[in-house]
PDB file of N, CA, C and O in Angstrom:
ATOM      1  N   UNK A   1      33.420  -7.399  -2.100  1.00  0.00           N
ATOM      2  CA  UNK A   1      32.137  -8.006  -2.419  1.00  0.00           C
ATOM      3  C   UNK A   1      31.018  -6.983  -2.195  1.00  0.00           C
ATOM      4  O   UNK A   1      31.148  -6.329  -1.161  1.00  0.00           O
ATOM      5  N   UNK A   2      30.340  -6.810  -2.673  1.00  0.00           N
ATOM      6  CA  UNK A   2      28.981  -5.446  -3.126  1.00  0.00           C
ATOM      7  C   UNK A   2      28.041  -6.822  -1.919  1.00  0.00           C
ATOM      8  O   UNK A   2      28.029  -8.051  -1.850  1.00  0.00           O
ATOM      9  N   UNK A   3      27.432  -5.761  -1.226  1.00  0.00           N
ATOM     10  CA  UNK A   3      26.372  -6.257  -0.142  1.00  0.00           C
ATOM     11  C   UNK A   3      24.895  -6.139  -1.216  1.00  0.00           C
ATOM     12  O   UNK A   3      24.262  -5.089  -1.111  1.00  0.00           O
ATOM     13  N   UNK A   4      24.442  -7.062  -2.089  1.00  0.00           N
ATOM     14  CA  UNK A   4      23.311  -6.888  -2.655  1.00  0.00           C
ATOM     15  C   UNK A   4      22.077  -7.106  -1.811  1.00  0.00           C
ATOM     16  O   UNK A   4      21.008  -6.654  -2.222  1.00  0.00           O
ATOM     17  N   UNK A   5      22.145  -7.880  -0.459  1.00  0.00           N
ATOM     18  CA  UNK A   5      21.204  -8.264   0.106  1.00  0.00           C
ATOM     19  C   UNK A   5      20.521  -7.085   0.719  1.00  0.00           C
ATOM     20  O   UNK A   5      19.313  -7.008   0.945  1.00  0.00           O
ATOM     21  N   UNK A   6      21.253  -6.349   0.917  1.00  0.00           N
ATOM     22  CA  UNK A   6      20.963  -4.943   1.995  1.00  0.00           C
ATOM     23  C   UNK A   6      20.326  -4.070   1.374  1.00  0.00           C
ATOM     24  O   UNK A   6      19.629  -3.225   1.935  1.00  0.00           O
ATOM     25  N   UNK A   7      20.570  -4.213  -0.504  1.00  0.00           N
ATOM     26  CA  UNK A   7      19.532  -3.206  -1.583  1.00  0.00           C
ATOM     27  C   UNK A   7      18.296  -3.884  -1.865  1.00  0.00           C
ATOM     28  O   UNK A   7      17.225  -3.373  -2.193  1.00  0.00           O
ATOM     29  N   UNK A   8      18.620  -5.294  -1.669  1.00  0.00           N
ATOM     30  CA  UNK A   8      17.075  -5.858  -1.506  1.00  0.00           C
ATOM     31  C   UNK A   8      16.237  -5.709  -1.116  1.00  0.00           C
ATOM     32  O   UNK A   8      15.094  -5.655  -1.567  1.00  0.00           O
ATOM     33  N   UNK A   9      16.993  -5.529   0.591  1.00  0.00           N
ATOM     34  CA  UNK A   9      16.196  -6.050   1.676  1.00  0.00           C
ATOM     35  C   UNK A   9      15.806  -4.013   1.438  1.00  0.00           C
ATOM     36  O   UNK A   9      14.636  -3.779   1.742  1.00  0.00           O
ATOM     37  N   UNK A  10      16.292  -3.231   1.160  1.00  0.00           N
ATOM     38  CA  UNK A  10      15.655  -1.718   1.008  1.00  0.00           C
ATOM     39  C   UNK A  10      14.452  -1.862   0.457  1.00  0.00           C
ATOM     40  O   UNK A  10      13.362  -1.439   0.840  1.00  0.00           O
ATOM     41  N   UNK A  11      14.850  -2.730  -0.817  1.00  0.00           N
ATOM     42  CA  UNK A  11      13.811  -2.590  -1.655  1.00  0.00           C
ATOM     43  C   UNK A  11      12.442  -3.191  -1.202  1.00  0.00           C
ATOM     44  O   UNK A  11      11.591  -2.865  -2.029  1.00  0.00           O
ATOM     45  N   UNK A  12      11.945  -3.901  -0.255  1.00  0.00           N
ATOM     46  CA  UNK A  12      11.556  -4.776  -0.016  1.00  0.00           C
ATOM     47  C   UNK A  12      10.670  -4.042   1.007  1.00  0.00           C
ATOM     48  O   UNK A  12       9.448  -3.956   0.888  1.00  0.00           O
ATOM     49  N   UNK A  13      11.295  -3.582   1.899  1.00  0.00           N
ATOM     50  CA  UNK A  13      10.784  -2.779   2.833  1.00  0.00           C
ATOM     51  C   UNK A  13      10.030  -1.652   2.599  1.00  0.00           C
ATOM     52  O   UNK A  13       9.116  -1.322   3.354  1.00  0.00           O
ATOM     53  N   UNK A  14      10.450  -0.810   1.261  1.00  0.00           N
ATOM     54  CA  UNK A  14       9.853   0.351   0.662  1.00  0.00           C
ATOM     55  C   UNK A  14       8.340  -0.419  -0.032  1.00  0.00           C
ATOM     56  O   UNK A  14       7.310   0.202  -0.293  1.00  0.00           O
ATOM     57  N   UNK A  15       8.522  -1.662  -0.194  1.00  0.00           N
ATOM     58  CA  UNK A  15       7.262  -2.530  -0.851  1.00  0.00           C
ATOM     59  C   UNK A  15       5.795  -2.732   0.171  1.00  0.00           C
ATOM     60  O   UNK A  15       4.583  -2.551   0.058  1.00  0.00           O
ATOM     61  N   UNK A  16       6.833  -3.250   1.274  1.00  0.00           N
ATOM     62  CA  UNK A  16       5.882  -3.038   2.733  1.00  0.00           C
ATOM     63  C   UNK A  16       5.348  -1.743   2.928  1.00  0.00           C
ATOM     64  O   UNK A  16       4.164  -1.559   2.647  1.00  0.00           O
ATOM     65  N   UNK A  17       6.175  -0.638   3.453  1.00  0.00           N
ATOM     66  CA  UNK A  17       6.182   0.432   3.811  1.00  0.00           C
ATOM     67  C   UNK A  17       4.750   1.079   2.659  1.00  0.00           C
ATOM     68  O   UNK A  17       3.844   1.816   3.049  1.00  0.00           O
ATOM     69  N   UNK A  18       4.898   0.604   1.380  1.00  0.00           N
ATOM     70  CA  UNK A  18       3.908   1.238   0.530  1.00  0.00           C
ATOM     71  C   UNK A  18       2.397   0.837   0.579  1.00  0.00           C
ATOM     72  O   UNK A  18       1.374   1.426   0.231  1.00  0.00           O
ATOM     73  N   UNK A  19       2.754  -0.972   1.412  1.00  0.00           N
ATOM     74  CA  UNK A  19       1.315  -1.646   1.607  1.00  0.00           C
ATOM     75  C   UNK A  19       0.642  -1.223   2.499  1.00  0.00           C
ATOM     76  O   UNK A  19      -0.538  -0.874   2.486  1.00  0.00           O
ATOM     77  N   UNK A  20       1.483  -1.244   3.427  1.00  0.00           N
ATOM     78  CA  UNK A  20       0.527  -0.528   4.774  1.00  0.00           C
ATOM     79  C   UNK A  20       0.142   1.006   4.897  1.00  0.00           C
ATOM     80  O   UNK A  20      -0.782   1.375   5.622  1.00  0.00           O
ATOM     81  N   UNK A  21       0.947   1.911   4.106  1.00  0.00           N
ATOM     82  CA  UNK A  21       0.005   3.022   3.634  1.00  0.00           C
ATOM     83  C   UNK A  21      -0.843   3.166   3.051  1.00  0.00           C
ATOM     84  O   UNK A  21      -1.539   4.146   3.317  1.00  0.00           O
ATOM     85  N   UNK A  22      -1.194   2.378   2.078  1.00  0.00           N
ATOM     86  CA  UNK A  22      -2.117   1.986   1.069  1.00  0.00           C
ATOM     87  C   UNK A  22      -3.296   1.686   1.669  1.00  0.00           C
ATOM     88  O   UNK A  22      -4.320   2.369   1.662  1.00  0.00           O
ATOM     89  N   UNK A  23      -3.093   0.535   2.239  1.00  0.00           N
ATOM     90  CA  UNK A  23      -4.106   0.029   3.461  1.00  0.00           C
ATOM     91  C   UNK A  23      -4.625   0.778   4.387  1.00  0.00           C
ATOM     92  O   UNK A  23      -5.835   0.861   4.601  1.00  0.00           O
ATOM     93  N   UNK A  24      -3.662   1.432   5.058  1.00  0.00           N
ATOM     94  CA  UNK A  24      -4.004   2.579   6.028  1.00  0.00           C
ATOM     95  C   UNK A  24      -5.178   3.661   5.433  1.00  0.00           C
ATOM     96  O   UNK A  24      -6.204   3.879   6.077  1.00  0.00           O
ATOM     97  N   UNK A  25      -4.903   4.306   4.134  1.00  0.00           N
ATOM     98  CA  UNK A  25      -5.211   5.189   3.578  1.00  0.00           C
ATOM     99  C   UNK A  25      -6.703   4.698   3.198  1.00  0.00           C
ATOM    100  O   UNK A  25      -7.753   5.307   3.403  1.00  0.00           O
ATOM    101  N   UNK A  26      -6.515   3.412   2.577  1.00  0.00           N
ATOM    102  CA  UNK A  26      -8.076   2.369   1.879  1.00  0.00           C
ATOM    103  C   UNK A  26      -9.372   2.697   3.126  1.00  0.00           C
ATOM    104  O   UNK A  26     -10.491   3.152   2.888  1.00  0.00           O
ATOM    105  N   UNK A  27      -8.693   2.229   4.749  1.00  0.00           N
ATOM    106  CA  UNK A  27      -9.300   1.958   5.648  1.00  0.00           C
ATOM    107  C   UNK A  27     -10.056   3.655   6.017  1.00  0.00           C
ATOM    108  O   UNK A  27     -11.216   3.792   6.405  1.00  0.00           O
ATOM    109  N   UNK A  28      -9.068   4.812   5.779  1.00  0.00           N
ATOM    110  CA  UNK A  28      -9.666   5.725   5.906  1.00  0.00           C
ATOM    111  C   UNK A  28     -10.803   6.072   4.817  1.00  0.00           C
ATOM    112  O   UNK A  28     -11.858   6.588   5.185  1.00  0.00           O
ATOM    113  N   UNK A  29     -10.632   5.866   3.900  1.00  0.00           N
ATOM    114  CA  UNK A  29     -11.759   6.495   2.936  1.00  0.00           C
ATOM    115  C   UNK A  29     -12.381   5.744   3.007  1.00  0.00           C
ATOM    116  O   UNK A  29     -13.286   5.884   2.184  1.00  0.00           O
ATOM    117  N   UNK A  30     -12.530   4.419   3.881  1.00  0.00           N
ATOM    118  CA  UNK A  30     -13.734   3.402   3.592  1.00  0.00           C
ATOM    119  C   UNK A  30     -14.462   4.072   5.114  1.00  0.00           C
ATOM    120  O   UNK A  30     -15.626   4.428   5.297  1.00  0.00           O
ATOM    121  N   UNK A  31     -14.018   4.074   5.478  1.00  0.00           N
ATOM    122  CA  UNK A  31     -14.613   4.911   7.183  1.00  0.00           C
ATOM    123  C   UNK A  31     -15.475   6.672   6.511  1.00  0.00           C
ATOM    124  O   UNK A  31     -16.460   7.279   6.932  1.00  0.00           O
ATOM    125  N   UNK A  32     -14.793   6.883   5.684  1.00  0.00           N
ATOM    126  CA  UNK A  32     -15.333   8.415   5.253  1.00  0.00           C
ATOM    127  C   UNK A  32     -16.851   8.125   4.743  1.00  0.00           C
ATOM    128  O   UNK A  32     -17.853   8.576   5.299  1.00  0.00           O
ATOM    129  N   UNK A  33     -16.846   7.078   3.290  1.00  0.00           N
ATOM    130  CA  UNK A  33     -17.992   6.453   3.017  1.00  0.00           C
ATOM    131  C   UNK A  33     -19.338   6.076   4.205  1.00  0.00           C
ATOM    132  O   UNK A  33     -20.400   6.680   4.053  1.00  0.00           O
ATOM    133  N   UNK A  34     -19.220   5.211   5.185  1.00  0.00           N
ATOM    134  CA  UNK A  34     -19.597   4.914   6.416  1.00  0.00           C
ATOM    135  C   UNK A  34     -20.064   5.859   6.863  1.00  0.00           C
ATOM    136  O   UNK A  34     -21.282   6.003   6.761  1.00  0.00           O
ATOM    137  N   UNK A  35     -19.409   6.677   7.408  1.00  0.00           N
ATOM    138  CA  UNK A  35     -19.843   7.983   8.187  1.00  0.00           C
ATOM    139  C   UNK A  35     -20.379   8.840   7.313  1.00  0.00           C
ATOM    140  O   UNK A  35     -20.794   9.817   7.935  1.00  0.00           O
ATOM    141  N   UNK A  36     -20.553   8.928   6.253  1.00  0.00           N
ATOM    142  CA  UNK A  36     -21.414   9.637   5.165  1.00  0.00           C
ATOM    143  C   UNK A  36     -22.642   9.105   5.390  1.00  0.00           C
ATOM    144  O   UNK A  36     -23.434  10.034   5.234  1.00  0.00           O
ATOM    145  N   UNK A  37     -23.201   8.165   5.657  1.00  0.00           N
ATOM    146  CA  UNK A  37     -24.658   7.757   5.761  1.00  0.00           C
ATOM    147  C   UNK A  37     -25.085   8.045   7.171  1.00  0.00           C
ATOM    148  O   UNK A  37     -26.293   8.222   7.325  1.00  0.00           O
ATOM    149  N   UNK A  38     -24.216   8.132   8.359  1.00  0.00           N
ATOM    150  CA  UNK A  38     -24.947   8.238   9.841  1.00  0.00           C
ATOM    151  C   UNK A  38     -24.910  10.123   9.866  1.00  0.00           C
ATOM    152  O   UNK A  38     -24.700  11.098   9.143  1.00  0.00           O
ATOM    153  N   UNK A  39     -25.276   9.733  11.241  1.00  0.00           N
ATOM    154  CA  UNK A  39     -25.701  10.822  12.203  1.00  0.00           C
ATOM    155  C   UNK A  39     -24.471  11.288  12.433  1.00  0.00           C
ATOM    156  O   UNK A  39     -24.400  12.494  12.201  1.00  0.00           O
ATOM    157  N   UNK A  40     -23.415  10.772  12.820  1.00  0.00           N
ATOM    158  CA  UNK A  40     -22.208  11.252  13.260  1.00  0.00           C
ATOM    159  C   UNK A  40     -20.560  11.947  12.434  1.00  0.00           C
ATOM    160  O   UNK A  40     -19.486  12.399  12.831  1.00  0.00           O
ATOM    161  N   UNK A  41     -21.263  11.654  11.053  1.00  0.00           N
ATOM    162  CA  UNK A  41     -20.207  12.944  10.357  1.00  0.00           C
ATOM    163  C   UNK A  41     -20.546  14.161  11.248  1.00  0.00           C
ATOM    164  O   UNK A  41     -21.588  14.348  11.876  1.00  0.00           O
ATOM    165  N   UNK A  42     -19.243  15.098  11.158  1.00  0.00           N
ATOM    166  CA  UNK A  42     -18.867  16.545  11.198  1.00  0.00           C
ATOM    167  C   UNK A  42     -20.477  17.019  10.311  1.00  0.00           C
ATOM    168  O   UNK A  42     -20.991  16.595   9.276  1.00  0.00           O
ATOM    169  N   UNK A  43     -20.918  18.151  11.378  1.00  0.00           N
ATOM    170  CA  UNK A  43     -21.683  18.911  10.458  1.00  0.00           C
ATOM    171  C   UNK A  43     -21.402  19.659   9.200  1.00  0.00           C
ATOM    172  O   UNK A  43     -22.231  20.002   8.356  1.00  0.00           O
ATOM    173  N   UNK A  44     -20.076  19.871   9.192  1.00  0.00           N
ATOM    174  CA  UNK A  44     -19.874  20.271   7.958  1.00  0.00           C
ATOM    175  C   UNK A  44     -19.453  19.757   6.935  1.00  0.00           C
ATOM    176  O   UNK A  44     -19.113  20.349   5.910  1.00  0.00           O
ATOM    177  N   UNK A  45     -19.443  18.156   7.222  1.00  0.00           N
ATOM    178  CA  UNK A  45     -19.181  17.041   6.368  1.00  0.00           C
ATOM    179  C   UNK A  45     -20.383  17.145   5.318  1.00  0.00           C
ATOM    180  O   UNK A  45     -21.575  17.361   5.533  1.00  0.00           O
ATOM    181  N   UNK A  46     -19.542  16.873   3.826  1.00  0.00           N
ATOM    182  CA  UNK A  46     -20.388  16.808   3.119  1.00  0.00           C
ATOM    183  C   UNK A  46     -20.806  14.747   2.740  1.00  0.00           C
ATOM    184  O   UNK A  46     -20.083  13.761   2.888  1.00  0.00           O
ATOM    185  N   UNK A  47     -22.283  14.877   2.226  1.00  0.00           N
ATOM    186  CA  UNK A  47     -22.288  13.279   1.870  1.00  0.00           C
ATOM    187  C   UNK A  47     -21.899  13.078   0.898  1.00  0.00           C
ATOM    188  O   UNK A  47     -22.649  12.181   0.512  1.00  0.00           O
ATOM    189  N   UNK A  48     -20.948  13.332  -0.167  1.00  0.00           N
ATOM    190  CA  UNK A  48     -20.297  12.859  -1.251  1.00  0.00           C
ATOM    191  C   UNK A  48     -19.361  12.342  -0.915  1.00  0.00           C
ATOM    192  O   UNK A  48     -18.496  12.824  -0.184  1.00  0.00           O
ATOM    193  N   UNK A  49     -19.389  10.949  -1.540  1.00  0.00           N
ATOM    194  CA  UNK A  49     -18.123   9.903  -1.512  1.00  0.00           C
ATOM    195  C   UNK A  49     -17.975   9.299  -2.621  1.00  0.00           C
ATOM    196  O   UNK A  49     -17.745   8.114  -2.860  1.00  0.00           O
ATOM    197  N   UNK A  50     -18.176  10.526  -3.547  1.00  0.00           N
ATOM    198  CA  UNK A  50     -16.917  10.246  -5.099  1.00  0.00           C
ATOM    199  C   UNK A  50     -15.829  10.393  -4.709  1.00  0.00           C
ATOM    200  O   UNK A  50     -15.054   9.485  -5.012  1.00  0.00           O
ATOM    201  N   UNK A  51     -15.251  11.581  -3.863  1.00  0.00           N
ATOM    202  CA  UNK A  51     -14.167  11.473  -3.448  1.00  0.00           C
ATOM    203  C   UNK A  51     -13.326  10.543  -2.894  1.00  0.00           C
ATOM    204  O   UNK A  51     -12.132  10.446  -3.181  1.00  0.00           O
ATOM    205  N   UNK A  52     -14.182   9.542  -1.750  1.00  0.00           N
ATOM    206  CA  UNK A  52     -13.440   8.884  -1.198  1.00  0.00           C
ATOM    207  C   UNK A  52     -13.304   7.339  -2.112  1.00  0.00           C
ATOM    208  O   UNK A  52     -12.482   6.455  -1.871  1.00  0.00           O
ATOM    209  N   UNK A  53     -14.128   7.326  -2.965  1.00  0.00           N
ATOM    210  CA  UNK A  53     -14.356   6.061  -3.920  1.00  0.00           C
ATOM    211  C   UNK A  53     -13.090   6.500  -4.644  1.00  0.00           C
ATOM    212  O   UNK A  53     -12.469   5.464  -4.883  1.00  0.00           O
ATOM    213  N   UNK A  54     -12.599   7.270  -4.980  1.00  0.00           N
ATOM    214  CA  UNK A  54     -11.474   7.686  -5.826  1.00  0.00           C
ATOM    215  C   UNK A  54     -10.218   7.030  -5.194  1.00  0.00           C
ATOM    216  O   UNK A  54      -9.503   6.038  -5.331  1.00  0.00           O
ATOM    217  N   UNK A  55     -10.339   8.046  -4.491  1.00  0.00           N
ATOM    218  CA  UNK A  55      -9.375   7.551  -3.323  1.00  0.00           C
ATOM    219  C   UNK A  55      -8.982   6.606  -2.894  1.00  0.00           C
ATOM    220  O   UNK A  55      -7.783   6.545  -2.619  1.00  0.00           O
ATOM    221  N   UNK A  56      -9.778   5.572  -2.683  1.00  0.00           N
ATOM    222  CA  UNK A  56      -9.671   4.198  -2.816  1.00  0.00           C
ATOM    223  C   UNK A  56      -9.538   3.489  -4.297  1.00  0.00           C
ATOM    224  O   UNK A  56      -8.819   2.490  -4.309  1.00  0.00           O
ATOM    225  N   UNK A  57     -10.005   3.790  -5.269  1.00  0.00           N
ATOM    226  CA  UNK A  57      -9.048   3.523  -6.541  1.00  0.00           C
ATOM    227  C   UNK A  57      -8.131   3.683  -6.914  1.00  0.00           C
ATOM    228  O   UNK A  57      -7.699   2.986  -7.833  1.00  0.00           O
ATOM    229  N   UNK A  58      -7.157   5.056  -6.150  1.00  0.00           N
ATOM    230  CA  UNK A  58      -5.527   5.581  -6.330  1.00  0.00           C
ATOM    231  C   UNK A  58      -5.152   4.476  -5.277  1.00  0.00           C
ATOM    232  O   UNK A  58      -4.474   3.654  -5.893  1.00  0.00           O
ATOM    233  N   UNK A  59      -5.279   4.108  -4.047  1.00  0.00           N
ATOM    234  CA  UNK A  59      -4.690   3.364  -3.835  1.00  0.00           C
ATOM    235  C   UNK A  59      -4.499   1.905  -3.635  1.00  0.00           C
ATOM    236  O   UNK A  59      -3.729   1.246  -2.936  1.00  0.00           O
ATOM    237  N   UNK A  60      -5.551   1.579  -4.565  1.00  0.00           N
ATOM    238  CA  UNK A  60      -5.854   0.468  -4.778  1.00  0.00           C
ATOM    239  C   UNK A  60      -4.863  -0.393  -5.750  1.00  0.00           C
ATOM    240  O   UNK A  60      -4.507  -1.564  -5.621  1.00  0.00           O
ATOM    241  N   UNK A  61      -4.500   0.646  -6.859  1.00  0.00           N
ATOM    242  CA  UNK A  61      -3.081   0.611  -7.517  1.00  0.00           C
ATOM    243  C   UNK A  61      -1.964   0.853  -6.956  1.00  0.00           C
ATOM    244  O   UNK A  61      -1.052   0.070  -7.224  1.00  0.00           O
ATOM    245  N   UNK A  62      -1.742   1.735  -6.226  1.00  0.00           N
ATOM    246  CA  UNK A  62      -0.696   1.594  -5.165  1.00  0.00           C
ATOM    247  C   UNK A  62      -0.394   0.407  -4.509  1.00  0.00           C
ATOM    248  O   UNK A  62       0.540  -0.387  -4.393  1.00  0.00           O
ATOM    249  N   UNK A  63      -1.485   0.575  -4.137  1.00  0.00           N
ATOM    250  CA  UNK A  63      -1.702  -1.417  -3.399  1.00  0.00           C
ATOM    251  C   UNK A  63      -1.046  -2.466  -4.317  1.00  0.00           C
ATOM    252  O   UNK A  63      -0.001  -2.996  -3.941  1.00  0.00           O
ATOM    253  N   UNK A  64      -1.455  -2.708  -5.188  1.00  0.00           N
ATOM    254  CA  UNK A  64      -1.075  -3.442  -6.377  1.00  0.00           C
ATOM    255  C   UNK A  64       0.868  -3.541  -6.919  1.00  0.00           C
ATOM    256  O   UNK A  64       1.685  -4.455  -7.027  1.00  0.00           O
ATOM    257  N   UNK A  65       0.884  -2.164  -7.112  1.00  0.00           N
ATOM    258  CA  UNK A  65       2.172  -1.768  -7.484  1.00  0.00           C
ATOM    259  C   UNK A  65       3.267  -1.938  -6.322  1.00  0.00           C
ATOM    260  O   UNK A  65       4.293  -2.576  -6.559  1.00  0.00           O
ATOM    261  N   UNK A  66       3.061  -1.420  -5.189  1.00  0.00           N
ATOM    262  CA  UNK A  66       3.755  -2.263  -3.948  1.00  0.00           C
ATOM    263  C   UNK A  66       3.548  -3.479  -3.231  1.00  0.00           C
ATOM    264  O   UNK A  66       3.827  -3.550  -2.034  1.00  0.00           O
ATOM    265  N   UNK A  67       3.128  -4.346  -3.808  1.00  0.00           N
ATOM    266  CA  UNK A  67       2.763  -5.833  -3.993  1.00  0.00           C
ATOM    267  C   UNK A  67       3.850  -6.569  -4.907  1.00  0.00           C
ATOM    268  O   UNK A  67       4.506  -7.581  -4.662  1.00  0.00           O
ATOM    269  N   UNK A  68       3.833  -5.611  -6.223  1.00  0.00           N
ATOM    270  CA  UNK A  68       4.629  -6.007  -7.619  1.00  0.00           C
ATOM    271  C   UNK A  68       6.160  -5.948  -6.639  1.00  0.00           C
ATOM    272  O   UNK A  68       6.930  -6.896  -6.486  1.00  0.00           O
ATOM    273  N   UNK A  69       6.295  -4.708  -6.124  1.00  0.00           N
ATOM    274  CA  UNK A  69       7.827  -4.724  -5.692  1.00  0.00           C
ATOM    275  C   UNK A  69       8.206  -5.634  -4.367  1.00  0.00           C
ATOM    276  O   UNK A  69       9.369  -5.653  -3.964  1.00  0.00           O
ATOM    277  N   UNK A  70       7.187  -6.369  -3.726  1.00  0.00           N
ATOM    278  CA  UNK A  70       7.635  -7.337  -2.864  1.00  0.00           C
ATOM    279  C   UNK A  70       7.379  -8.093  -3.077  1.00  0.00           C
ATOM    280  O   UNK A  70       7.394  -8.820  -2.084  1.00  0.00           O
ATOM    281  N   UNK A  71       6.827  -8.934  -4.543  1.00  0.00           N
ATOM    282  CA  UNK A  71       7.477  -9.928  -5.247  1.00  0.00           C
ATOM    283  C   UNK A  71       9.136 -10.085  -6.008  1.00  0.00           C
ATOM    284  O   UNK A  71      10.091 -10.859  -5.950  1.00  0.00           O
ATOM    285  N   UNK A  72       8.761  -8.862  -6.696  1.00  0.00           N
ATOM    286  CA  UNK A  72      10.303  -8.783  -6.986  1.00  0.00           C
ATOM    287  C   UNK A  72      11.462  -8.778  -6.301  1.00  0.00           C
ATOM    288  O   UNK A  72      12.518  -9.180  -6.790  1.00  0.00           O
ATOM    289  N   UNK A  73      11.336  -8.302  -5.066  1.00  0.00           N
ATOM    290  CA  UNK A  73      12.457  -8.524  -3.810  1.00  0.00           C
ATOM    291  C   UNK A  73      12.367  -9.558  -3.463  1.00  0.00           C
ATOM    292  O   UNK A  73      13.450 -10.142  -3.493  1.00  0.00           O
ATOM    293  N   UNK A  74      11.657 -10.067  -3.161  1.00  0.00           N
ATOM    294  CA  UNK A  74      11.384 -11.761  -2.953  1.00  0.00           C
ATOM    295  C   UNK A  74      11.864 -12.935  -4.166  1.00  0.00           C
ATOM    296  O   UNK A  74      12.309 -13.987  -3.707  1.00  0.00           O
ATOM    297  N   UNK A  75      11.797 -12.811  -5.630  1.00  0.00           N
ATOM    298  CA  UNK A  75      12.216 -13.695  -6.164  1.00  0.00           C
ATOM    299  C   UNK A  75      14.046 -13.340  -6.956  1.00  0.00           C
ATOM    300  O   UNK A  75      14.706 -14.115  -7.648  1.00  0.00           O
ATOM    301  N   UNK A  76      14.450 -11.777  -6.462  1.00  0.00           N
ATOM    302  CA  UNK A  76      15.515 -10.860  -6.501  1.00  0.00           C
ATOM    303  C   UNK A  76      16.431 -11.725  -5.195  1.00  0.00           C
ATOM    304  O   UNK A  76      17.530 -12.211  -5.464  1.00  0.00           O
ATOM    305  N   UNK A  77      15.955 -11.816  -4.075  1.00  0.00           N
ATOM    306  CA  UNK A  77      16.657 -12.632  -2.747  1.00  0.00           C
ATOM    307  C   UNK A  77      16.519 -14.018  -2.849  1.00  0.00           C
ATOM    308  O   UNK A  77      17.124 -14.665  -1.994  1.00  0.00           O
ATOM    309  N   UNK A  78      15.702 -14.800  -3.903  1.00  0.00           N
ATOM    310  CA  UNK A  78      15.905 -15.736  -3.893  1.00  0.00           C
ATOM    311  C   UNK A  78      16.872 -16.472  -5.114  1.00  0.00           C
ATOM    312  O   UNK A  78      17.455 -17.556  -5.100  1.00  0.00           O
ATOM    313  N   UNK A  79      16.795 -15.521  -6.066  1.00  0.00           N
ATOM    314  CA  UNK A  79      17.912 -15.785  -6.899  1.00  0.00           C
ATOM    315  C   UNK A  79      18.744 -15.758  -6.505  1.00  0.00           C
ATOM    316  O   UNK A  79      19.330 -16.836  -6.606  1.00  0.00           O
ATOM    317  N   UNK A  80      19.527 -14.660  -5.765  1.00  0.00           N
ATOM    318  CA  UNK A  80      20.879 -14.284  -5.022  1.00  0.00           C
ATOM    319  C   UNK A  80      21.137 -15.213  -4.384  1.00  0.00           C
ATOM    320  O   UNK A  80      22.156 -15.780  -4.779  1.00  0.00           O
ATOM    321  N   UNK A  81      20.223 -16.070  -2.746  1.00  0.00           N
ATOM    322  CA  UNK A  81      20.766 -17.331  -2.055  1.00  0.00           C
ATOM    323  C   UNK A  81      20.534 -18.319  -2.875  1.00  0.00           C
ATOM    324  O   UNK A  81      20.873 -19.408  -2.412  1.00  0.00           O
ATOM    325  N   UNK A  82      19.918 -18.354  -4.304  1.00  0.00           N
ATOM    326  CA  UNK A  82      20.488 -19.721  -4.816  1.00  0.00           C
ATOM    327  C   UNK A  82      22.154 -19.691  -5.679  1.00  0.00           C
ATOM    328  O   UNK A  82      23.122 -20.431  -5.852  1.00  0.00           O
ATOM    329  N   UNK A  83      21.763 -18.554  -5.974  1.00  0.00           N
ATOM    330  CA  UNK A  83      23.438 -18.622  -6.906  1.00  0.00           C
ATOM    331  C   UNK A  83      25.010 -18.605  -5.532  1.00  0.00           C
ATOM    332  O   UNK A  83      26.166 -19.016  -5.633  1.00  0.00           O
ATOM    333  N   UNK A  84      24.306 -17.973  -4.465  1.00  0.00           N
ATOM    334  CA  UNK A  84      25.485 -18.101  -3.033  1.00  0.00           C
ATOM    335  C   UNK A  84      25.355 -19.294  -2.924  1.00  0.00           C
ATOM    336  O   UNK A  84      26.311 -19.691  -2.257  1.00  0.00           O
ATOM    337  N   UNK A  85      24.411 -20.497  -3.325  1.00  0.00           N
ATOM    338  CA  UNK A  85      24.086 -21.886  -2.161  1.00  0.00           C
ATOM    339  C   UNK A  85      25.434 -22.632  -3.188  1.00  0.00           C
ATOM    340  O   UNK A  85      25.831 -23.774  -2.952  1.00  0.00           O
TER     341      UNK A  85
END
């Protein structure tokens, strides 16, 4: 019997694993923005945050796209325990 649950449950995790980088990454360039207007950027910080607006648009689709794959693991594991039930 082929263990399909265990390529799921991979798949599933790589879905997570992609959200919370995503997120992680969002939270940094939204902090870059922020600190572009105070006193406390790096002096050699520049105030442009096209960059980080970008940045947050690449992973904003990321976001999205590892969302798509932990639906699909999710209705992928639920097909599987209905056809086992």
């Amino acid at each position: 019997m082929i263990n399909t649950s265990a390529g799921i449950s991979s798949v599933f995790q790589q879905g997570v694993t992609g959200l919370q980088n995503s997120s992680r990454s969002i939270t940094e360039a939204a902090n870059e923005i922020v600190l572009s207007g105070t006193l406390e950027r790096a002096p050699t910080a520049s105030t442009d945050i096209v960059e980080p607006l970008i940045r947050i648009q690449q992973e904003q689709h990321i976001f999205n796209a590892s969302a798509k794959v932990v639906d699909i693991a999710d209705e992928a594991l639920g097909a599987l325990i209905d056809t086992s039930a």
